[in-house]
N, C-alpha and C positions, 0 to 999 in steps of 0.2 A: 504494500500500500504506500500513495504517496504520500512525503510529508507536506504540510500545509506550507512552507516554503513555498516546494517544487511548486505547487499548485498555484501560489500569489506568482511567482515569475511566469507562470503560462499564461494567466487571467492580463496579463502586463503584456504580454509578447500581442495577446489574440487583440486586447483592444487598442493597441497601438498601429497593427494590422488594418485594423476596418477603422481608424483614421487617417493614416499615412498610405495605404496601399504595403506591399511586398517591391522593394527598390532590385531593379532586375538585377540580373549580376552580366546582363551585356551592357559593354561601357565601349563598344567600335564609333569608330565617329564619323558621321556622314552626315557632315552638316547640308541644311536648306539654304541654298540663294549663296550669295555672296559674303563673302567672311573680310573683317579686316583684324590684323593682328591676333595673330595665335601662332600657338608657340608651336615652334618644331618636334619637340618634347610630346605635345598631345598628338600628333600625329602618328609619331614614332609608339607611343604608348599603347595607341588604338591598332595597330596592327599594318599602319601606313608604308610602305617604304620606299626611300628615294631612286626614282630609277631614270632622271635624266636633269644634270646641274650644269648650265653652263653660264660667264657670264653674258648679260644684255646684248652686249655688240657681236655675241656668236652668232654666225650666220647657220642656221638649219638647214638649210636649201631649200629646193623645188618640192620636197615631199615631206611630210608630215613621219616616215619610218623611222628618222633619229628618235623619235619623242613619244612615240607609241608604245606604250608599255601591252603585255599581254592579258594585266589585271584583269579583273569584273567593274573594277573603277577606279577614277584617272582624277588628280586634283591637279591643277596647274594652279601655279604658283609665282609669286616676284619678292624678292628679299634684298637687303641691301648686303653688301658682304662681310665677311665677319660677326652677321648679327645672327640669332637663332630664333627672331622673330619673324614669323610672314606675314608682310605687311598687307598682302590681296591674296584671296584663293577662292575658286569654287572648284564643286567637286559635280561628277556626276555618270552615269552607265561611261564607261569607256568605248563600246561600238557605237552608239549615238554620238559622242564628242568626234570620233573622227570621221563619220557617215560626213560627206561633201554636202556643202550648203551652198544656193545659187548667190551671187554678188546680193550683197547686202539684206539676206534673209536668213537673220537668225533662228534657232530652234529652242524655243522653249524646254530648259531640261532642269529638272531638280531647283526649282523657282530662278533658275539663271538663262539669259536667254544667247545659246552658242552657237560658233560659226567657225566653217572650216573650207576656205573657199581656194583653192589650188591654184597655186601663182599667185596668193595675194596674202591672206593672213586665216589666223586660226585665235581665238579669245572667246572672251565671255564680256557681257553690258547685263545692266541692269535692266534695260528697258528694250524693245524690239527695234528702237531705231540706233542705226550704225551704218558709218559714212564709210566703207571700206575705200578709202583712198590708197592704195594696199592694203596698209593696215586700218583700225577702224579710228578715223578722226573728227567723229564727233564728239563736241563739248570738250575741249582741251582742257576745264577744269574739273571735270568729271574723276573723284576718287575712286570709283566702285569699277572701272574698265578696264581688261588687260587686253592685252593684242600683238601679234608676234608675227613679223614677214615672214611669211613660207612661200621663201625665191632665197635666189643666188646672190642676188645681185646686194644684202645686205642684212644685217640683226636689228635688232630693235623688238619691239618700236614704241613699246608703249606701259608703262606700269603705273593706273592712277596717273595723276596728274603729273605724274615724271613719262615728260613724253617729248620730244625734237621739237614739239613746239612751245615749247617752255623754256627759255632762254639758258636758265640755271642747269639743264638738262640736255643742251643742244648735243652732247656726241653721243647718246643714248643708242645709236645706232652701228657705232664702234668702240672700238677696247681700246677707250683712253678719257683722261678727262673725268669727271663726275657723272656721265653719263653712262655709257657701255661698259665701263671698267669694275663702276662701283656699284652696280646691282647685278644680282642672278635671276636666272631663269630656272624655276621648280617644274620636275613633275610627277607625283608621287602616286604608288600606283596601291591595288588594294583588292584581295580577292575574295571579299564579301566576309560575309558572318559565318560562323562554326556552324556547322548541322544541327547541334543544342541550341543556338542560337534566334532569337527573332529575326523578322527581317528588319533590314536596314530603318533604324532613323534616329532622327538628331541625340545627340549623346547629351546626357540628364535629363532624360523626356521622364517623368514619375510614371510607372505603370501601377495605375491605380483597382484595386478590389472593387468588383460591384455589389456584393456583399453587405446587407446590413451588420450592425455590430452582432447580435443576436445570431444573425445566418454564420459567422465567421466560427463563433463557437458551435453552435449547437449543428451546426450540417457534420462535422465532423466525428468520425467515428473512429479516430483515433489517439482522443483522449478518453484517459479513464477516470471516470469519479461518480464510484461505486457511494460514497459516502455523501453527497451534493456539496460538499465543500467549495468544490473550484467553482460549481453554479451560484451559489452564493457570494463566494467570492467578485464574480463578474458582475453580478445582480448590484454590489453597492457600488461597484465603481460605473457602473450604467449611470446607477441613481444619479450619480457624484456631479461626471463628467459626459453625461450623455449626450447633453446639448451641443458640446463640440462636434459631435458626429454627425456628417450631412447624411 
């Protein structure tokens, strides 16, 4: 039999449950939309890994195959160097990122909307309008836009508002200067959730119990209280604290 202890810490466990929910123990991180500053660190934590760094003024060429990872999913990324924060990133399916998009027709993926247009550039905007002048040059003060020539002829081109046409930023398209020199280009790849695992979403979502406080204990038939101790037990802390329970 149990002691009246056991029984107060299970009455504790169940109706902290049917207030809080059960906090899953998947912590993968696939974030929605567009992200600014996070850390390398959670990426890495969540199961992320880096599978293409180079800096800004690297030229990718004509095809998108340096930067295609074989993941289930793809975050592109822009850092400045030396630092371990990323200062822009979205994430989202890796065959939709690199599925070919027509000039200036992004595709709505994972609340970002992406483009991958051959001979011209590949990124992510916030919004569906983008000026693919190669790369995409609308709103030059726009934070939340990345964009990267995919041709020969040069790197770049664009990280947030660090972009060739931002004076403080003009070699951003070569390896010199403040511009191409002094930022990376991420892209970190990711092969979904563990089989035990839910499917993908944003990492500290609360998955919460639909459970009343009452359904939380008593459905269960895996506690034992042959004596109605623990039922009474829960019974005053009902009384007590019940009203906190939606």
């Amino acid at each position: 039999m149990w002691s009246k202890l056991n029984k107060v810490a299970i009455a504790v466990f169940v109706f902290l449950f049917s207030i809080f929910g059960i906090q899953s123990s998947y912590a993968d991180y696939y974030p929605i939309g567009i992200q600014q500053n996070v850390s390398e660190q959670t990426l890495i934590d969540n199961g992320w890994t880096l599978f293409y760094e180079q800096t800004y003024g690297t030229v990718i060429g004509n095809t998108t195959t340096p930067i295609r990872p074989s993941g289930q999913y793809v975050i592109l990324s822009g850092k400045a160097v030396g630092s371990s924060n990323i200062l822009l990133a979205a994430a989202a399916p890796t065959t939709q990122v690199f599925t070919e998009t027509v000039l200036n027709t992004p595709q709505l993926l994972n609340g970002a909307y992406w483009y991958n247009t051959p001979d011209q550039s590949i990124g992510f905007a916030p919004t569906a309008t983008i000026n693919q002048m190669q790369a995409d040059a609308y709103d030059y003060s726009d934070p939340l836009r990345l964009s990267w020539h995919i041709m020969n002829s040069g790197g770049g081109w664009r990280l947030g508002e660090i972009n060739a046409n931002n004076a403080a930023y003009d070699y951003i398209q070569l390896n010199n200067g403040d511009g191409g020199a002094a930022y990376l280009k991420q892209v970190w790849t990711w092969n979904g959730p563990t089989a035990s695992s839910p499917a993908p979403a944003p990492v500290y979502v609360r998955q919460t119990s639909n459970l009343t406080f009452a359904q939380s204990l008593y459905a269960s038939d895996s506690l034992s209280d042959p004596d109605g101790q623990l039922r009474k037990t829960v019974d005053a802390i009902d009384a007590k604290y019940g009203y906190l329970i939606k």
